[in-house]
C-alpha positions in Angstrom: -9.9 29.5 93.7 -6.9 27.8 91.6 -9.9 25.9 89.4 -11.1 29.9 88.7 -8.2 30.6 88.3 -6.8 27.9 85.6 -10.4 28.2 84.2 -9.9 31.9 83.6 -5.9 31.3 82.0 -7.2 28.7 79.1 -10.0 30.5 78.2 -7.1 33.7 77.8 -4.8 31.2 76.1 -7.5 30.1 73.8 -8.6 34.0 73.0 -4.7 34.7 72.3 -4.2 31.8 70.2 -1.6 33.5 68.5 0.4 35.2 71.0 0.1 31.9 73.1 1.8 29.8 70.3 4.7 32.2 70.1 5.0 32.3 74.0 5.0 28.4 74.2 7.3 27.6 71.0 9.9 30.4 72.7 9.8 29.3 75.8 9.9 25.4 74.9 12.9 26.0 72.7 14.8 28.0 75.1 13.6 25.7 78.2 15.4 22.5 75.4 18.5 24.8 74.4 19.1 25.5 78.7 18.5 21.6 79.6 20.8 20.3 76.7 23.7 22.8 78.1 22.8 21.8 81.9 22.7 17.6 80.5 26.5 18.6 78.9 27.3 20.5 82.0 26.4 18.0 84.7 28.3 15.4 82.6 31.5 17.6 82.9 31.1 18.2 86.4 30.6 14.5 87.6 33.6 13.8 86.1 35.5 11.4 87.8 33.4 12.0 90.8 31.4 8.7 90.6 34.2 6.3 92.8 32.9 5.7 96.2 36.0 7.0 97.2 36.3 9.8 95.2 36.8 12.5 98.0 39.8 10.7 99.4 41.9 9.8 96.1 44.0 12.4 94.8 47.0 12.3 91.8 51.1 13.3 92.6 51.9 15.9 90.4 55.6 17.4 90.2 56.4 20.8 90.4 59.8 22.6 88.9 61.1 25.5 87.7 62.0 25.7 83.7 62.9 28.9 82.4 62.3 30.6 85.1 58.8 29.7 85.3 57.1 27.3 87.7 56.1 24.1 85.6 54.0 21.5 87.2 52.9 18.4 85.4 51.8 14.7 86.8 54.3 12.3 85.7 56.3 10.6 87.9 59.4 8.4 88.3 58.0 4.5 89.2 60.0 3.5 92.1 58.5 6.7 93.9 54.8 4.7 95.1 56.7 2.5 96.9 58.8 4.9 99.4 55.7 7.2 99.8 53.6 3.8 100.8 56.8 3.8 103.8 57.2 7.1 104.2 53.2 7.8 104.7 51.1 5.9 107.0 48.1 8.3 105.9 48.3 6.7 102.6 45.7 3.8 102.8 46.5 2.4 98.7 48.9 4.0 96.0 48.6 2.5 92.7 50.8 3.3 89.5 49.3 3.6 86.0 51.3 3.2 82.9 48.8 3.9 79.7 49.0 3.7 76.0 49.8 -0.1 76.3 48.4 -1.6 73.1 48.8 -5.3 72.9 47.7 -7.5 69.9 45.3 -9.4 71.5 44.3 -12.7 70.4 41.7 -15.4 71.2 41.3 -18.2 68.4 40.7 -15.9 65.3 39.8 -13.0 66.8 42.7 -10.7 66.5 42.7 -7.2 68.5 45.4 -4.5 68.3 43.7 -1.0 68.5 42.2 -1.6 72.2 44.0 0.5 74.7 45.1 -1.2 78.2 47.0 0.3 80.8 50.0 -1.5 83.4 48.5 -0.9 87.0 49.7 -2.3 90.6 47.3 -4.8 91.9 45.7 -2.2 94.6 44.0 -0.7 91.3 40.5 -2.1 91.9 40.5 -0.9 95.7 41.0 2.7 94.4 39.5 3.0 91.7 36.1 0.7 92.4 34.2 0.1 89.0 31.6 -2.4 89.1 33.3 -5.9 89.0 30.7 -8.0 87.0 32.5 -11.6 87.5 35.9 -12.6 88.9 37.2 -11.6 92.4 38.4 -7.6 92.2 41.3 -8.4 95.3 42.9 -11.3 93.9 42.2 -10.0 89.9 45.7 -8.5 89.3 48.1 -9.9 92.0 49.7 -12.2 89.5 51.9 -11.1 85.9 49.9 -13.9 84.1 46.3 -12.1 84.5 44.2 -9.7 82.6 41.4 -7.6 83.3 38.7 -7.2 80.9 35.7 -4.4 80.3 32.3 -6.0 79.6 32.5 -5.0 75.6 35.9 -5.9 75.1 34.9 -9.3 76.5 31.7 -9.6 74.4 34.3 -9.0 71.2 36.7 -11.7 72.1 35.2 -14.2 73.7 31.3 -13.5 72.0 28.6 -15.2 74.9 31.3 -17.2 76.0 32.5 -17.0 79.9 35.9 -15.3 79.7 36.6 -15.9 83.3 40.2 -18.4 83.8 39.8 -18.5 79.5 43.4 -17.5 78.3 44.3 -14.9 76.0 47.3 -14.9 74.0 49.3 -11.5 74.0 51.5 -10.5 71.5 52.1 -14.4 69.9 54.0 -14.6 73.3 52.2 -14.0 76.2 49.2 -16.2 77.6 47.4 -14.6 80.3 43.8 -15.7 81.9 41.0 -13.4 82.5 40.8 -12.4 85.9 37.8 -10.3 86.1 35.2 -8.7 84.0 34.1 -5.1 85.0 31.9 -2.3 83.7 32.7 -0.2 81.0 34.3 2.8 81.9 32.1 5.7 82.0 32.8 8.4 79.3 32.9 11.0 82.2 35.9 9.2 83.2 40.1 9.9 82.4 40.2 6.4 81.8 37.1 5.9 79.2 39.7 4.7 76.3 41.2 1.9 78.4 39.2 -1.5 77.6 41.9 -3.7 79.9 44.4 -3.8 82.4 47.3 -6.0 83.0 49.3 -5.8 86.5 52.3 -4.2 86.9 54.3 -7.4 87.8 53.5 -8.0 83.8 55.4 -4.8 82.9 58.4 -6.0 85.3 58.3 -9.4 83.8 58.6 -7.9 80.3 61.4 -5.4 81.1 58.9 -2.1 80.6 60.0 -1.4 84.0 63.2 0.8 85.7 63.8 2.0 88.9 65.1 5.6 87.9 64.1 8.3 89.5 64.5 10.8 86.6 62.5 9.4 84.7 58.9 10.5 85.1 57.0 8.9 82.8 53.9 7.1 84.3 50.7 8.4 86.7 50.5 7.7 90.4 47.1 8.0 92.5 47.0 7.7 96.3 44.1 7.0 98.6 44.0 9.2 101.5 42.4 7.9 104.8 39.6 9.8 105.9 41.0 11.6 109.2 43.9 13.3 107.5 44.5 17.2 107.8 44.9 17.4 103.9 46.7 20.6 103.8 49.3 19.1 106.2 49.9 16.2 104.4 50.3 18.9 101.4 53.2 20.6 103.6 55.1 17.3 104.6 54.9 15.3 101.0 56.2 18.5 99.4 60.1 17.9 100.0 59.3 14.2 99.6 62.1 13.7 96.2 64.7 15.7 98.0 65.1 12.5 100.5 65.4 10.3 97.6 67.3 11.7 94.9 69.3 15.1 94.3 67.0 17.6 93.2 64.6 20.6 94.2 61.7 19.2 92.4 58.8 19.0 94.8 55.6 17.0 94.8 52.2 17.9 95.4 49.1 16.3 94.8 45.6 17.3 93.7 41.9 16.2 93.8 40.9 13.3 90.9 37.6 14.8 91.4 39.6 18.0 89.8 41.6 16.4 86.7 39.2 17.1 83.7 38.1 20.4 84.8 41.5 21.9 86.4 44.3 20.1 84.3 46.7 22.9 84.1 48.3 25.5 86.4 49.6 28.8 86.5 52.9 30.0 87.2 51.5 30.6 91.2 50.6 27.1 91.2 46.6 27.8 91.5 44.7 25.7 89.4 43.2 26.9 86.2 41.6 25.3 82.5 40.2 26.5 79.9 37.9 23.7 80.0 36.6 24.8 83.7 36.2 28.6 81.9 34.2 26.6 79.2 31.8 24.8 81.0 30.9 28.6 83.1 30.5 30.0 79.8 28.0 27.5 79.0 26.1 27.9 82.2 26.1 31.8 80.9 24.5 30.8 77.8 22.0 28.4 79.3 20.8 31.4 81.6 20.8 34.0 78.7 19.2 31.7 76.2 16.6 31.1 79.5 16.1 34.7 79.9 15.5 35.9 76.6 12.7 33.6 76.1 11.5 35.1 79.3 11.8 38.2 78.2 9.7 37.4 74.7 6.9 36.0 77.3 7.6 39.4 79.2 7.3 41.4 76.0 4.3 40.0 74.6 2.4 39.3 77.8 2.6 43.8 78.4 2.1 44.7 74.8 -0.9 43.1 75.1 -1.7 44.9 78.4 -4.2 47.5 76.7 -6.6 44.6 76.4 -6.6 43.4 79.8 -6.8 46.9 81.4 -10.1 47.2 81.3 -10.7 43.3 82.5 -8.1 44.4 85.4 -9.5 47.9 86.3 -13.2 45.4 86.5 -12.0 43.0 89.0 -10.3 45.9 91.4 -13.9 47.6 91.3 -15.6 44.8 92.1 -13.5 43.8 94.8 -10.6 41.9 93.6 -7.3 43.0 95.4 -3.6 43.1 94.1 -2.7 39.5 95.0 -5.6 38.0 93.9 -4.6 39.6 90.2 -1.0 38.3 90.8 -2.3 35.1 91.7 -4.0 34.6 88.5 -1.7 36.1 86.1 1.4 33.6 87.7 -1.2 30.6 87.2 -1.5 31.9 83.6 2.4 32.4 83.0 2.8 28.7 84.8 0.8 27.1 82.9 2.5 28.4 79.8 5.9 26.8 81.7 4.2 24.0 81.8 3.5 23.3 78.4 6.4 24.6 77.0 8.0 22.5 79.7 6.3 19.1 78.2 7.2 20.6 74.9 10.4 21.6 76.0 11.2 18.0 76.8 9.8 16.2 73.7 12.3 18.6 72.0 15.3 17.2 73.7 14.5 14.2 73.8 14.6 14.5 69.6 17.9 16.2 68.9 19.6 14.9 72.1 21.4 11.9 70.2 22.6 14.2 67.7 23.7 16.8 70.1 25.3 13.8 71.7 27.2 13.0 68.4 28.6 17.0 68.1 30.0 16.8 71.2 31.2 13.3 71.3 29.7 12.4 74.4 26.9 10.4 75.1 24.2 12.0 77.7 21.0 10.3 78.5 17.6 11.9 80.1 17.6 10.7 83.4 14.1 9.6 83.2 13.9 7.0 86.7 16.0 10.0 88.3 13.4 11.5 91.1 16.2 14.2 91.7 15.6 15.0 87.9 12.3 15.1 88.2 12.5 17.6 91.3 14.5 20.2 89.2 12.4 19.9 86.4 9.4 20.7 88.3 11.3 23.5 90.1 13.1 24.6 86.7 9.1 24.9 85.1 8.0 26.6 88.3 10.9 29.2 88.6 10.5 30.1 84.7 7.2 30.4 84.9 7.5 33.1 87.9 10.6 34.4 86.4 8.4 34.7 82.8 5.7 36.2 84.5 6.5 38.2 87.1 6.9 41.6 85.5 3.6 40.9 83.3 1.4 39.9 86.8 3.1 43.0 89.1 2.7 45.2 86.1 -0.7 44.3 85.1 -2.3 44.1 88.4 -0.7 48.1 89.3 -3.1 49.4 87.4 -5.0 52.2 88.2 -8.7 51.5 87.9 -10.2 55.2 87.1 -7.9 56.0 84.4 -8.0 52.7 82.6 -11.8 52.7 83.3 -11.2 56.2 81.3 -9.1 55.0 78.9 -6.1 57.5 80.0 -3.6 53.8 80.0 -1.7 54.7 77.1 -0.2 58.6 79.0 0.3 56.0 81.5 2.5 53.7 79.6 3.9 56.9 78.1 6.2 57.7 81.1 8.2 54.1 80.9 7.2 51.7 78.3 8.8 48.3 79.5 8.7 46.6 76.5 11.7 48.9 74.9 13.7 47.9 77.8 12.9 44.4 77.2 13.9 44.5 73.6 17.1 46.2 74.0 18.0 44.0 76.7 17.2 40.8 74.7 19.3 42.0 71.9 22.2 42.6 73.8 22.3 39.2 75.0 22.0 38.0 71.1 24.5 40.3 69.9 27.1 39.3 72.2 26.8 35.5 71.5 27.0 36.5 68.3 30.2 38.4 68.6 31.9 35.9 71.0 30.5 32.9 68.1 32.6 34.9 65.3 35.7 35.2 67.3 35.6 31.6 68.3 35.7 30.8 64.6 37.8 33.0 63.5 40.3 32.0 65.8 39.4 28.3 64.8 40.3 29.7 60.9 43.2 32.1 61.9 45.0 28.4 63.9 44.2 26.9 61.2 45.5 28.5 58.8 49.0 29.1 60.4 52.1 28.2 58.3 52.6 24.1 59.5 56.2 24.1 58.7 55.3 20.6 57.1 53.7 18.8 54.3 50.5 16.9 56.5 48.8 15.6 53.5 49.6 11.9 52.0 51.9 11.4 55.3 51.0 8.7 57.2 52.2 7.2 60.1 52.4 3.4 61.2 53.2 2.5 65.0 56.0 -0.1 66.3 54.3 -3.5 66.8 54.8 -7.4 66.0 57.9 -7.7 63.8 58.0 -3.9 62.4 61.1 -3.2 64.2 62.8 -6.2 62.9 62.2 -6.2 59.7 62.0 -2.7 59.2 64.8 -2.6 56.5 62.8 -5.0 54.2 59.4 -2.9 55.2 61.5 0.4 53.8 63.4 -1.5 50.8 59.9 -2.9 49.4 57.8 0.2 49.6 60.2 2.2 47.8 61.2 -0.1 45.5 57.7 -0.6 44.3 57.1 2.9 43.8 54.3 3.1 46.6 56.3 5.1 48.9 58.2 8.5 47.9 60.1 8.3 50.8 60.2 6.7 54.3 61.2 7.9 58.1 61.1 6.2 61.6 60.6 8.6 64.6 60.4 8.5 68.2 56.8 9.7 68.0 54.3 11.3 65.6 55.3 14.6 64.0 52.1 15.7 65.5 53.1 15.3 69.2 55.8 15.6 71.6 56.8 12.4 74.0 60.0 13.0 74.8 61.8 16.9 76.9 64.8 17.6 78.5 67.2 20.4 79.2 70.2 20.4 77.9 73.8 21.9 77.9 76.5 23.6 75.5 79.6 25.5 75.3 78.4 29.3 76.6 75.1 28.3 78.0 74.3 31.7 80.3 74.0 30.0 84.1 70.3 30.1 85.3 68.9 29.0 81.4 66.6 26.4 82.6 65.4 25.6 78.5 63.4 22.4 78.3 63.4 21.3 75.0 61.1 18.5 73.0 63.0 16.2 71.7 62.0 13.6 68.4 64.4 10.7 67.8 65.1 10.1 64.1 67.2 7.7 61.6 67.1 9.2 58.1 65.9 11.2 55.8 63.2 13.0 57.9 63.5 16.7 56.3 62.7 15.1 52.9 59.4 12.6 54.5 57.6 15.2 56.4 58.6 17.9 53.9 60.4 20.3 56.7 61.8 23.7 55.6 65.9 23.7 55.7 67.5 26.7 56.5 71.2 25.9 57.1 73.2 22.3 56.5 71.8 19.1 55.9 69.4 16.1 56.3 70.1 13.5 57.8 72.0 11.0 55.9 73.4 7.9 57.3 74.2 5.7 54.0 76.8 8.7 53.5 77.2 9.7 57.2 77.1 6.9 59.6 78.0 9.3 62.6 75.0 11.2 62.1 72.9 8.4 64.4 74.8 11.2 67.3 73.7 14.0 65.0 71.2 16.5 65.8 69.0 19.2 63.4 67.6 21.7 65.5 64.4 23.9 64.8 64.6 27.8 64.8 63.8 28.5 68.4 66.2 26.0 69.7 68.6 28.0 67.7 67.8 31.4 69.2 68.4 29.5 72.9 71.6 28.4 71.5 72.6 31.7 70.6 75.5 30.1 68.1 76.7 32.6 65.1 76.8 29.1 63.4 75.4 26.6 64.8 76.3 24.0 61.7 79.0 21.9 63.6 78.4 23.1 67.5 78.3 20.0 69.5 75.4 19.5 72.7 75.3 17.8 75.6 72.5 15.5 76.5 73.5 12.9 77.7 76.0 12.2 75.4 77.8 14.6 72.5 75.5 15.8 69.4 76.8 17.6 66.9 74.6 19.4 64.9 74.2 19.1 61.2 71.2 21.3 60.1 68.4 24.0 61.1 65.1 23.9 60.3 62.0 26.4 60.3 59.7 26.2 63.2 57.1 23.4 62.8 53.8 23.0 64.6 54.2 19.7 66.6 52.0 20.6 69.6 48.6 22.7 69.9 48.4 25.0 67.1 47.3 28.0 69.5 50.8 28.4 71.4 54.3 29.0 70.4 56.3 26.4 68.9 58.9 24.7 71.3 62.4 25.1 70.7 62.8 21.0 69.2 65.7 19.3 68.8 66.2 16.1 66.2 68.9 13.8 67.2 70.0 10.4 65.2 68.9 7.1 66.0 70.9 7.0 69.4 67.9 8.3 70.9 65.4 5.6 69.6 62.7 5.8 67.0 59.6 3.5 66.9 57.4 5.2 64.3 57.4 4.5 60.4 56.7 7.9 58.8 55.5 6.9 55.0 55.1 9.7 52.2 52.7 8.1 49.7 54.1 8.4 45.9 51.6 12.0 44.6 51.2 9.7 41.4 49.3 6.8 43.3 45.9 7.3 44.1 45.5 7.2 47.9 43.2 4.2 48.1 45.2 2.2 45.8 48.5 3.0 48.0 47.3 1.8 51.0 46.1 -1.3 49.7 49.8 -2.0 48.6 51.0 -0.8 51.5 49.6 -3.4 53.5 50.6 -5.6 51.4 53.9 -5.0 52.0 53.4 -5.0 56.1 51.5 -8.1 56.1 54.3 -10.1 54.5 56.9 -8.7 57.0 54.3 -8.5 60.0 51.7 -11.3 59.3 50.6 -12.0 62.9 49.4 -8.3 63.1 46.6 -6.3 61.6 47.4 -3.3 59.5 47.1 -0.1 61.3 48.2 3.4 60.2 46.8 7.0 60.6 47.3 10.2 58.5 49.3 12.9 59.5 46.7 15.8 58.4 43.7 13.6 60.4 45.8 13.5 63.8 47.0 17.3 63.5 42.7 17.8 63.2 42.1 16.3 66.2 44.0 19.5 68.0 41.0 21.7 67.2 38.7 19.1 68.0 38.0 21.2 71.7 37.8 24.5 69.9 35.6 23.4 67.1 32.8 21.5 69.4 33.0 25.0 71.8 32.4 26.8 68.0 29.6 24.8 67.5 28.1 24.8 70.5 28.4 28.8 70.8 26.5 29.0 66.9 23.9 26.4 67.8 23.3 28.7 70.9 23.5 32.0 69.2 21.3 31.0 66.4 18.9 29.7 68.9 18.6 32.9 70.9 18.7 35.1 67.4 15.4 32.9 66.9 13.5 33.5 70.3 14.4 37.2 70.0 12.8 37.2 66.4 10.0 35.2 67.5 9.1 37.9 70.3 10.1 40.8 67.8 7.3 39.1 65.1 4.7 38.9 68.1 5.1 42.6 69.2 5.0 43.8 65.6 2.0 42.0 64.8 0.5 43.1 68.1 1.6 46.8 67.0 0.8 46.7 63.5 -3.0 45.3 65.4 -3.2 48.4 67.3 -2.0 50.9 64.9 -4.9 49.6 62.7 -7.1 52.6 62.0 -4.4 55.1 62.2 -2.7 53.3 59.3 -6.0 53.5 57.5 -6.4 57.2 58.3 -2.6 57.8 56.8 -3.2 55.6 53.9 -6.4 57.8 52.9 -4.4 60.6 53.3 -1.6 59.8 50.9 0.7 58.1 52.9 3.0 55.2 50.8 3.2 51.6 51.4 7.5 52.7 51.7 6.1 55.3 54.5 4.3 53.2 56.4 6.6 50.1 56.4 9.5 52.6 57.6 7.1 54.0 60.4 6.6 50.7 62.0 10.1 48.8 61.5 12.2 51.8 62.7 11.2 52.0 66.1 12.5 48.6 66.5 15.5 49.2 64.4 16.1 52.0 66.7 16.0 49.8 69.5 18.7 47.3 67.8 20.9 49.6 67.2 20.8 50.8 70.7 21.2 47.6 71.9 24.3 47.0 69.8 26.0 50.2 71.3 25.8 48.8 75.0 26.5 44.9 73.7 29.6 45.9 72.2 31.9 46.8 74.9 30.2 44.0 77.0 31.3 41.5 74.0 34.7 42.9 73.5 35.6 41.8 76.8 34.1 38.6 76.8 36.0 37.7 74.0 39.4 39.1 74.6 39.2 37.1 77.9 38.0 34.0 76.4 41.1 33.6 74.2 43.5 35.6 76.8 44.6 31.8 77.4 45.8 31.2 74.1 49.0 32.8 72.9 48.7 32.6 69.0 44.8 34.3 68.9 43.7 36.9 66.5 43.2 40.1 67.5 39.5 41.4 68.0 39.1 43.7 65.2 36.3 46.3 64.3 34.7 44.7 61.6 33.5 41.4 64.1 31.4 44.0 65.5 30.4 45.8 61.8 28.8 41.7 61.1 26.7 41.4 64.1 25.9 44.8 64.0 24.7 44.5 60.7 23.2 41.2 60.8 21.4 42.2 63.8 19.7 44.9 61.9 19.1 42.9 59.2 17.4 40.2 60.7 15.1 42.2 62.7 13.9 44.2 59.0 13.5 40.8 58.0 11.3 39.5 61.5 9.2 42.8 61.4 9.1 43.1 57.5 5.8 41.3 56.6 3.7 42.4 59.6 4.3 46.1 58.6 4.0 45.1 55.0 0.7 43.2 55.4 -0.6 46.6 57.9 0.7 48.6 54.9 -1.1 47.3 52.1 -4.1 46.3 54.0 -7.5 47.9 52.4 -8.2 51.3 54.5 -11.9 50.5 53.8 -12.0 47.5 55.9 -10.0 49.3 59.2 -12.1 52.2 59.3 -15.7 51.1 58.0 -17.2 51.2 61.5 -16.0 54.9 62.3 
């Protein structure tokens, strides 16, 4: 029976060459667009869930109240792993993680600066178990003089050598021997940038260490045993700090399994991302881009229904029963699965690198995976019955006396399913395309927002080697040779924010819980980074050497501080800051929320970043060359390193942009399955219509006439479509950027562009079927009446 039955479906796929192409290529695309999203989405979801401990680690987080509002974040002070290892027998491991550490490491004359390592405790390896590829993982960071190595950072200093017990010179002042080689780190894991690790006893030895319990400035991770009630252990760790220290912080911890998806939390503590709300948006798209190729098969498999009601109303009078018809017409809509599934999967394995490279994640076909294998099978099988199953249940109702009569068109008359079909299609097409357009004109409206800074020809040069030490001669030279317009150290980039803390002044109300950022500076930032000044001065410490205890504050600090002139007011942090200037608000942070109130003190506070303004009458290329120049005389033992302001404040919409990209690449792919079905039904249509066009055209009727009488029913259609996608779109996309506070509005004329492009594409898609039916000869259509 299933040979019959395959038998009968090729020779109906060969007959329908046509209609069977479109079916396939829609189906195969929209089969490659859902796998591609479900590839991204299972990376996201396996994130940090590949340890073989994964279910029992879990990260401290601190919880506070700033403001007013409950703030919870997951740095900690460093002496805290120790008393919850007392404190907590249920604690199997603890290990602390300091990262960012980026020695100049150097074998012979291999010299490496940019590799990120991190300080861990020597329990790190028992946690967190990567593949250890040589070397003993226990004993591998027990002593300050060892290092531990990933495979490729190996391969780059040591080439085929064996880096086991090799030494490794850190700094020009550290040597410390390679302790163990393991595995990469896996992109779907926090840690992916970290190419080595160095034990914490290093960071003690060096002096990196302290034993203050306000200062939470490193990650700790704790390793649960198995039998533990984990909501009680919750309850008792929460008052943990209070038996420590003087404070009402609490601690809490969370799932690793949960950091990438569920890094943030509301003000009820409840964990929530817009990267989790992402990756369900995504599974949306993969199941709309899914359906409407469905729907196409759906579409064209009943339009063409006409021409297998007679074949149907046959088989039912010869014997054939209902489920026997079903039967066959699933085979048939299977076996279109199946070879848009084969297709489907050549597709992806084509574009999947350079999907790979727009998302900046590397995902691979699990070809050896029998799980994979499975789901594809099952993902082939459920299309094909999902594709099919209005077409077969449709199909085989049929009523054999009246289509044996030829009375099936009064039938379809009373419900045609194909308008449904269409209007539902379109509605999922519209709204991807409305929620596309907001995403990138919220990318545009960010992105244009005032800076409150001059990004371009900034750059920025981090502390290492001899910088410090030699940073007067570094500042004389490049401004002296005309390189530099002007020069600035800071505490951190002008594009983030290291450093908060409350602080205190003369009429602060009681309960004001501010936090504000903080940026360390020596001199003449204003005039470097090209801030706005709004009252008082820059700093200037050739004429004012007490402004190293000065302070410029940014407009929002000043509305905290509530001064009728702040020039002069003195604040408390720590020590006494008087403040010297105001500045407008600059964006230092994301460029979706609202700007922290920011407060610039002198060099008291520390700087260790070289801001440089290249001269405007120096070509870029030129000035960097002398730059380095300059930095290799005064720092010869290191390699030049620098970054641009305006390339680091990109990297904020780096998140935004790939989900802009992804959303177009989607939209675009669904607008062409829809048109793909719409150019299949209006050929089918303009087919039928065949002899009544002739009759019309011999009658008078104009090409114009004609062309309008086919496309409008379908225009129709669109615009009805549009009218139930709109509302449907509006709140998708007002809740998709409900998480960001500076967003655009969603304004009527997002909905005027898809609207309107919607219509236009589908003149376009239907256009040259009803044109070719229009000016076909009327001879040829009616010469056998």
């Amino acid at each position: 029976m299933l040979k019959n039955y395959l038998k009968i479906a090729f020779r109906n796929l060969k007959k329908n060459k046509g209609f069977t192409t479109i079916n396939i290529v829609g189906l195969a695309i929209g089969m490659a667009a859902a796998m591609l999203i479900m590839l991204w989405v299972k990376s996201e979801f396996t994130y940090d869930r590949f340890y073989s401990k994964t279910d029992q680690i879990y990260e401290v987080g601190i919880k506070d109240v700033w403001d007013g509002a409950t703030v919870q974040h997951f740095f900690t002070p460093k002496p805290m792993a120790a008393a919850l290892k007392t404190d907590f027998p249920e604690i199997n491991n603890i290990v602390r993680m300091n990262n960012g550490t980026g020695f100049l490491l150097t074998n012979g004359e291999v010299k490496l600066s940019k590799e990120q390592g991190s300080f861990v405790d020597s329990s790190f390896l028992k946690i967190f178990d990567f593949k250890v590829l040589a070397g003993n993982p226990i004993e591998a960071l027990k002593n300050p003089n060892q290092i531990v190595l990933t495979k490729s950072l190996a391969l780059r200093l040591f080439d085929d050598e064996n880096p086991i017990n090799q030494s490794l010179k850190v700094n020009n002042s550290e040597l410390l021997t390679v302790s163990a080689i393991i595995e990469d780190i896996p992109n779907n894991s926090f840690m992916n940038k970290i190419s080595y690790f160095v034990p914490w006893t290093l960071m003690e030895k060096l002096g990196y260490s302290d034993d203050y319990w306000q200062n939470n400035s490193i990650q700790t991770y704790v390793e649960l045993d198995k039998s533990i009630n984990i909501d009680q252990f919750k309850r008792n760790i929460k008052g943990f700090l209070r038996k420590h220290t003087e404070t009402k912080i609490e601690i809490f911890v969370e799932p690793v399994a949960n950091k990438w998806l569920y890094s943030k939390f509301t003000d009820m503590g409840k964990p929530t991302s817009s990267r989790i709300r992402m990756v369900q948006s995504f599974v949306a798209i993969a199941c709309f881009v899914l359906l409407i190729a469905c729907i196409n098969f759906m579409n064209l498999s009943t339009a063409q229904s006409e021409k297998k009601a007679k074949e149907v109303g046959v088989r039912k009078v010869v014997g054939a029963n209902k489920s026997k018809l079903i039967s066959q017409f699933l085979t048939e809509s299977i076996l279109i699965a199946l070879i848009a599934g084969i297709l489907s999967l050549i597709i992806t394995f084509l574009v999947l690198p350079s999907f790979s490279d727009s998302i900046s994640r590397k995902l691979t076909i699990p070809y050896t995976n029998i799980l994979f294998w499975s789901v594809f099978l099952g993902f082939i099988f459920i299309t094909g019955l999902l594709a099919g199953s209005y077409p077969a249940f449709y199909l085989s109702s049929f009523i054999p006396v009246k289509v044996l009569k030829g009375k099936l068109l009064s039938v379809q008359q009373k419900f045609n399913p194909r308008k449904v079909l269409v209007v539902s299609q379109f509605c999922i097409a519209i709204i991807l395309i409305i929620t596309t357009i907001s995403i990138q004109k919220q990318i545009q409206y960010a992105q244009n927002r005032e800076l409150g800074y001059n990004k371009e020809r900034l750059i920025n040069i981090m502390d290492q080697g001899d910088i410090r030490k030699n940073y007067t001669l570094i500042k004389n030279a490049l401004i002296s040779s005309g390189v530099a317009s002007d020069v600035s150290r800071t505490s951190s980039p002008l594009t983030e924010n290291w450093s908060t803390n409350p602080m205190d002044w003369d009429g602060k109300p009681k309960g004001n819980n501010t936090i504000f950022a903080r940026i360390g500076v020596d001199d003449n930032l204003v005039k470097t980074a090209g801030l706005h000044l709004i009252a008082g001065r820059d700093f200037d410490l050739s004429k004012f050497p007490t402004d190293s205890s000065a302070m410029i504050i940014n407009e929002s600090a000043a509305k905290v501080f509530n001064f009728d002139d702040p020039i002069g007011k003195t604040i408390v942090d720590g020590r006494n800051w008087h403040i010297i200037g105001v500045i407008k608000d600059f964006v230092q942070e994301s460029p979706f929320n609202p700007v922290t109130p920011l407060v610039i003190q002198g060099i008291h506070s520390g700087v260790n970043v070289t801001n440089i303004r290249i001269n405007d009458n120096i070509e870029t290329k030129d000035a960097l060359n002398r730059i380095e120049k300059i930095f290799k005389e005064y720092n010869s033992e290191y390699p030049f390193e620098y970054t641009f302001v305006d390339t680091e404040y990109a990297e904020k919409f780096k998140d935004f942009q790939q989900l802009g990209k992804l959303s177009s690449l989607f939209a675009i792919l669904t607008i062409f399955i829809s048109c793909l079905g719409l150019y299949g039904l209006a050929a089918y249509m303009a087919e039928n219509r065949t002899k009544e066009i002739g009759v019309r055209k011999v009658l008078g009727a104009s090409i114009f006439s004609i062309t309008n009488m086919l496309s409008k029913q379908f225009v129709y259609l669109v615009f009805f479509a549009c009218i139930i996608a709109f509302p449907i779109a509006y709140f998708i996309s007002d809740n998709m950027l409900s998480s960001y506070s500076y967003r655009i509005k969603i304004t009527w004329d997002i909905f005027l562009y898809a609207g309107t492009g919607a219509i236009t594409i589908t003149l376009l898609t239907i256009s040259y079927q009803s044109i070719k039916a229009a000016i076909a000869n009327p001879v040829d259509s009616l010469r056998d009446e």
